[in-house]
C-alpha positions in Angstrom: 36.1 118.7 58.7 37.9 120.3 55.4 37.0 117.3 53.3 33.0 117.9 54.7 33.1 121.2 54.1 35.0 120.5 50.3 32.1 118.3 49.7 29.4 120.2 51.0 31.3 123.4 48.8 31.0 121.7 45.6 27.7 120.2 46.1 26.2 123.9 46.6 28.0 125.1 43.7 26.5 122.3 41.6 30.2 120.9 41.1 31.9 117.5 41.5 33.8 117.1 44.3 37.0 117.7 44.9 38.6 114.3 45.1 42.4 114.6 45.5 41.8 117.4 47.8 39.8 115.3 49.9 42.1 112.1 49.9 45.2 114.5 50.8 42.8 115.9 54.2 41.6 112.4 55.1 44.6 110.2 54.0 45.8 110.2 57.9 42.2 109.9 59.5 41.5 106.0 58.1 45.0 104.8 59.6 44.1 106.4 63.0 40.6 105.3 63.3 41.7 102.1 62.4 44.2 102.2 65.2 41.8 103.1 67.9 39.2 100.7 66.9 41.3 97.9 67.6 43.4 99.3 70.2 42.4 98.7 73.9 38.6 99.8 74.9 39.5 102.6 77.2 37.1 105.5 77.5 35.1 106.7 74.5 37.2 109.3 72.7 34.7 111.9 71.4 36.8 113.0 68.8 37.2 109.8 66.8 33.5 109.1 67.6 32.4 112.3 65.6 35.4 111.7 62.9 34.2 108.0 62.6 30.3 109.2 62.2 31.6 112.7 59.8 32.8 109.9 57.5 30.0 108.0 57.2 28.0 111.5 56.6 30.6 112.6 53.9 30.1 109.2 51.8 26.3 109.7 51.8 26.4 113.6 50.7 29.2 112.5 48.4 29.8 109.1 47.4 32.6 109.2 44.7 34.4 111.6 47.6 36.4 107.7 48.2 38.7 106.2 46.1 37.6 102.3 47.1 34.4 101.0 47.2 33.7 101.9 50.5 29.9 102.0 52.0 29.1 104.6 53.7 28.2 101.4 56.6 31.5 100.8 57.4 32.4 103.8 59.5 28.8 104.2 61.0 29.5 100.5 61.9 32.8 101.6 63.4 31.1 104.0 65.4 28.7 101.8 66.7 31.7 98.9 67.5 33.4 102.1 69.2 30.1 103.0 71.7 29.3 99.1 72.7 32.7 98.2 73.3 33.2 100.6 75.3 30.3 100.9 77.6 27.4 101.7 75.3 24.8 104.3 74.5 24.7 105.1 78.6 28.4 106.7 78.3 26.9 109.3 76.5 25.4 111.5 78.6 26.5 114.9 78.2 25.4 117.4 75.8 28.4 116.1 73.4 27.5 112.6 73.3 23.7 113.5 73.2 24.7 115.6 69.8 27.1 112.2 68.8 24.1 110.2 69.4 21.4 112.3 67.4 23.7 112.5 64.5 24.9 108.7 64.8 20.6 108.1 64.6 
């Protein structure tokens, strides 16, 4: 959330973004993501649902926010791996996963 709101700071002030600053606030979140991707599919964790698809959002409104060449596919991708393998689009049916599914759309 600080690196989105970095990015979404420095784009309103007509400024480049902050890229240390956001590699020291999302240094942790690829490693965990990463690790409950491929970890057992259990039920759908909300929380790294949104981080996965606030990623994807923060390398379209910023894409040299990244050190890498990473596409801003990948972690909507991830998202989508995280939904089907572990029941689909149907698990979301409250008014968190209808949110998680309008902004994954």
């Amino acid at each position: 959330m600080l690196a989105y709101s970095a990015c979404h700071r420095a784009r309103y002030l007509r400024q480049k973004p902050p890229v240390k600053r956001i590699a020291t606030y999302t240094s942790d979140v690829f490693r965990r993501l990463a690790d409950d991707i491929q970890g057992p599919a259990g039920e759908l964790n909300y929380i790294h649902l949104a981080s996965t698809i606030m990623l994807a959002s923060l390398k379209i409104i910023a894409p040299e926010s990244f050190e890498g060449q990473m596409k801003w596919e990948t972690p909507l991708a991830a998202a989508k791996e995280m939904i089907l393998e572990r029941g689909g689009w149907s698990q979301l049916r409250d008014e968190t996963g209808h949110f998680l599914k309008t902004w994954f759309a």
